[in-house]
C-alpha positions as CSV (number, residue, x, y, z in Angstrom):
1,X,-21.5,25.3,-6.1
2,X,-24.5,26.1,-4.1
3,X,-26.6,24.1,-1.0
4,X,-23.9,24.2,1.2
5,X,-21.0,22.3,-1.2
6,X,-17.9,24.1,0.6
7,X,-19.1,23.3,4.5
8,X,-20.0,19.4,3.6
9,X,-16.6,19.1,2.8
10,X,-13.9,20.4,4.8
11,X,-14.5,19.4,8.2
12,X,-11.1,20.4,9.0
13,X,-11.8,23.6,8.6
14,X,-14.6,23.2,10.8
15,X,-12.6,21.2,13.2
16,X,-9.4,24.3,13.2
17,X,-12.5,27.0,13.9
18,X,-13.7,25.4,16.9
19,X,-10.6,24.5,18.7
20,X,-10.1,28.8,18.1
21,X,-13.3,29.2,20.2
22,X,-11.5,30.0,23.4
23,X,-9.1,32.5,21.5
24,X,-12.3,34.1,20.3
25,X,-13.8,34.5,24.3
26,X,-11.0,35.2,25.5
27,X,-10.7,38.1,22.9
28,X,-14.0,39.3,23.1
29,X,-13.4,39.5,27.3
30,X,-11.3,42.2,26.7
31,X,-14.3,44.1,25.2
32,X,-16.5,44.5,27.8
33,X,-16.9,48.3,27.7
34,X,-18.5,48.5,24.2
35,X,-22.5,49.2,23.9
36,X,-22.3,46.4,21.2
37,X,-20.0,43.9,19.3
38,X,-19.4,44.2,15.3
39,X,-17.8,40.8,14.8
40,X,-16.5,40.1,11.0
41,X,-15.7,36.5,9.3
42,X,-13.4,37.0,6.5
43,X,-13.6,34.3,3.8
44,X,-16.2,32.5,5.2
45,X,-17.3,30.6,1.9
46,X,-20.9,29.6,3.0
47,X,-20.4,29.5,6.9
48,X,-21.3,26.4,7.8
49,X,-17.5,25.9,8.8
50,X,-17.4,28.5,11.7
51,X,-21.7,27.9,12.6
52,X,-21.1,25.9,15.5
53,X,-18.2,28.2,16.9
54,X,-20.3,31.3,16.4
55,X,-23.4,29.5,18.1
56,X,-21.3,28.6,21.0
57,X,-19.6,31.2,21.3
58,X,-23.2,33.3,21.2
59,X,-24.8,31.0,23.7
60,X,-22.0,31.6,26.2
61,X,-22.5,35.4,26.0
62,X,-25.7,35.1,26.7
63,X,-25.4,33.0,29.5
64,X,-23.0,35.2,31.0
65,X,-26.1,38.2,30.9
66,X,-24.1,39.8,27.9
67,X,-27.3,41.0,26.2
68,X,-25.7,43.3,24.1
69,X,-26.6,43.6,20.3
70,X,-24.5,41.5,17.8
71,X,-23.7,42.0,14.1
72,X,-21.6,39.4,12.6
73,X,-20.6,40.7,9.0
74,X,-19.3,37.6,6.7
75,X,-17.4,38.3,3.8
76,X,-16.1,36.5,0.8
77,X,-16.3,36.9,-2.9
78,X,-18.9,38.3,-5.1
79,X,-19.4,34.7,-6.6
80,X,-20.1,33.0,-2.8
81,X,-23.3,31.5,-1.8
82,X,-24.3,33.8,0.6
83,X,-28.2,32.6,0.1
84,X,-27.0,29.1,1.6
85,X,-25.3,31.5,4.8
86,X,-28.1,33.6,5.3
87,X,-30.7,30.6,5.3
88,X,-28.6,28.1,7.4
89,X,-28.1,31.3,10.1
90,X,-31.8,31.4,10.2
91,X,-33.0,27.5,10.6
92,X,-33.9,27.5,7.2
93,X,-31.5,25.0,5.6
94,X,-28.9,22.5,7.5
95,X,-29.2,21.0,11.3
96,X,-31.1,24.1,13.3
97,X,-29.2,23.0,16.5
98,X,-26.6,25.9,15.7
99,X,-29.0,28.3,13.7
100,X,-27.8,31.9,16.5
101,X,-30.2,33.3,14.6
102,X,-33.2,31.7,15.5
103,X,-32.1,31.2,19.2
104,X,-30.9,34.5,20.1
105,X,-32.4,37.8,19.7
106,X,-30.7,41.0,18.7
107,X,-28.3,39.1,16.4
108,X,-27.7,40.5,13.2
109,X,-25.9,38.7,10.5
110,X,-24.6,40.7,6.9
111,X,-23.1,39.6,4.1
112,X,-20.0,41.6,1.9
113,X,-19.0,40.2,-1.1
114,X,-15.7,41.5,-1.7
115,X,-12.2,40.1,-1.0
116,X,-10.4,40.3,2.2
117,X,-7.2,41.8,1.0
118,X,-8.8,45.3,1.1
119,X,-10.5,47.6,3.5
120,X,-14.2,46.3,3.8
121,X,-15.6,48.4,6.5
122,X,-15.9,52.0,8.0
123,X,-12.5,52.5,9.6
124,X,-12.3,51.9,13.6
125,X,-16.0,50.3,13.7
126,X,-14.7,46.3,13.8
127,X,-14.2,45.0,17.5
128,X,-13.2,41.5,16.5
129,X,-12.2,40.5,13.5
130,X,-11.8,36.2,12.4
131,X,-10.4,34.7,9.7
132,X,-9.4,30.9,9.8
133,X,-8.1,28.2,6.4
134,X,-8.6,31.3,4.3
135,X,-5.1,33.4,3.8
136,X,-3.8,31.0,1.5
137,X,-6.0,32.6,-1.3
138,X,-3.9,35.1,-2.9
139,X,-5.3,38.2,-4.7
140,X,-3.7,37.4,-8.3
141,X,-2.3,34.3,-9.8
142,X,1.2,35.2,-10.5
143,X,1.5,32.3,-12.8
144,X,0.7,29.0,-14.2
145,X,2.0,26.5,-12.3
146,X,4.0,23.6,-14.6
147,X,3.0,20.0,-14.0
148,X,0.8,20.9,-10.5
149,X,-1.8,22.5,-9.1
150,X,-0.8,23.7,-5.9
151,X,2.3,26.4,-4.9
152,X,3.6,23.9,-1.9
153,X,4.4,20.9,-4.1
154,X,5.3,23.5,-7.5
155,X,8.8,24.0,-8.8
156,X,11.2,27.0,-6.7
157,X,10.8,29.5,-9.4
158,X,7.0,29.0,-9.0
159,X,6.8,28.7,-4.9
160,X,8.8,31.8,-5.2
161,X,6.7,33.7,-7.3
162,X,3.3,32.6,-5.2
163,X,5.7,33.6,-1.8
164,X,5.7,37.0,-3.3
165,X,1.7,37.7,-3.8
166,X,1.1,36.2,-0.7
167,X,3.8,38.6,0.8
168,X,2.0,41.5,-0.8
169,X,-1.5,40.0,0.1
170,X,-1.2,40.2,4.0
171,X,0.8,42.7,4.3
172,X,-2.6,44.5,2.4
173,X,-4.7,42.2,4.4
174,X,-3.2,43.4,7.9
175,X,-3.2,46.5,7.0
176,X,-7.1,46.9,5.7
177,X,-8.0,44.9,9.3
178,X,-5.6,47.8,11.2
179,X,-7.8,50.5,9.5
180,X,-10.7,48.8,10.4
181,X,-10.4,47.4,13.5
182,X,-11.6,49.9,16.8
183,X,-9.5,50.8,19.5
184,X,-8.8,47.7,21.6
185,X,-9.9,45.6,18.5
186,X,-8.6,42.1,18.3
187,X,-7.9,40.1,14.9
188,X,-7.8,35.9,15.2
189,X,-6.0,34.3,12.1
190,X,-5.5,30.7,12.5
191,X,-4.4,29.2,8.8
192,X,-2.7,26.3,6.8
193,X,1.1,26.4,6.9
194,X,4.0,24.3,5.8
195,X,6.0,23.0,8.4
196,X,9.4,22.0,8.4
197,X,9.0,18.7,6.9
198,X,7.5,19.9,4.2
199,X,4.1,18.8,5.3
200,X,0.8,20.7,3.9
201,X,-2.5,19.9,3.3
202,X,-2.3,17.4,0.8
203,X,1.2,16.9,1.5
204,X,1.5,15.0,4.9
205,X,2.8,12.1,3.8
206,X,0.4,9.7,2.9
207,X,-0.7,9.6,-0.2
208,X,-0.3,13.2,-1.2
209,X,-3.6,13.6,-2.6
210,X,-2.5,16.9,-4.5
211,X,0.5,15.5,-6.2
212,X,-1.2,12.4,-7.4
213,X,-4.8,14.3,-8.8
214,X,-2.3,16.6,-10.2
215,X,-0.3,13.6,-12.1
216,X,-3.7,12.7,-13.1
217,X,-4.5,15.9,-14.7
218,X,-0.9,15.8,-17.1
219,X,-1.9,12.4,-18.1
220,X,-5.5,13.6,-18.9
221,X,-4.2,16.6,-21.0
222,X,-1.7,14.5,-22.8
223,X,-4.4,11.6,-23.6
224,X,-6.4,14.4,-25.1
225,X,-3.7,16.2,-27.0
């Protein structure tokens, strides 16, 4: 969906990338040599989620006298909104308060719609690459998953077989951001995990959301049967 859908509604998303914004200075300290800064957002849906860390993290570069030329490159699938991104970047849709765009000159924002799990830029041209709540996306389904919708909660054979892709996916993934990454080049990967309760997102032990709008889905297909 379009307007901004994704960013409305996963504010802990938005609430992981800006606890990451003193990972992202600190990283981008270390680059202090280069003329400019090629910065890349991997699945960054319509990037309302990392905005306000990007703003910030702008703002403070400039404040610093870092007056060096900017391009952030976000990337996601073919199929993303990237209109919503580009107008929200600009003060055109969405609060202006963290539009860089608009506040900051020699910012230059791009948009690649292909997947992360492959090499998406001229090798050793990407200074600081950032991906956060977007590595559980695997490449290929491996396989329907009986009675749920989600690997964490599905049956071992499943799990197993979604453990595998995602095996194969970041080893692809690191290895794309290796090639792309410049010398000195720093990649920032914060992500969903499953900890050693067993807790996930929609699996903390509430409710668990996903098991129950999964029940809800057998009962719907068997009503309709």
């Amino acid at each position: 969906r379009g307007a901004g859908y994704y960013s409305e509604r996963t504010a802990g998303a938005r609430d992981v990338i800006n606890d990451a914004r003193e990972l992202v200075l600190t990283a981008l300290e270390t680059l202090s040599d280069t003329e400019s800064l090629r910065i890349a957002d991997f699945g960054a849906a319509d990037g309302g989620t990392s905005q306000q860390m990007w703003s910030t993290v702008i703002e403070t570069l400039r404040n610093s006298g870092d007056n060096r030329q900017i391009e952030i490159l976000y990337t996601d699938l073919a199929s993303n909104d990237f209109s919503t991104l580009f107008r929200m970047m600009q003060g055109m849709q969405g609060s202006p308060t963290h539009a860089y765009q608009k506040h900051h000159e020699n910012v230059f924002v791009h948009g690649c719609g292909t997947g992360f799990h492959q090499q998406l830029m001229a090798s050793d041209s990407l200074h600081l690459g950032f991906s956060a709540t977007a590595m559980h996306y695997v490449s290929v389904k491996p396989l329907e998953i009986p009675k749920h919708v989600h690997a964490t909660r599905a049956d071992r054979a499943s799990n197993a077989a979604f453990a595998a892709q995602a095996a194969i996916d970041w080893q692809n993934t690191l290895l794309a951001r290796a090639a792309e990454l410049a010398p000195g080049g720093r990649l920032i990967a914060p992500n969903f995990g499953v900890d050693e309760k067993g807790s996930a997102p929609g699996n903390t032990g509430g409710g668990r959301v996903v098991g129950q709008f999964a029940q809800q889905m057998q009962g719907h297909r068997t009503g309709n049967s």
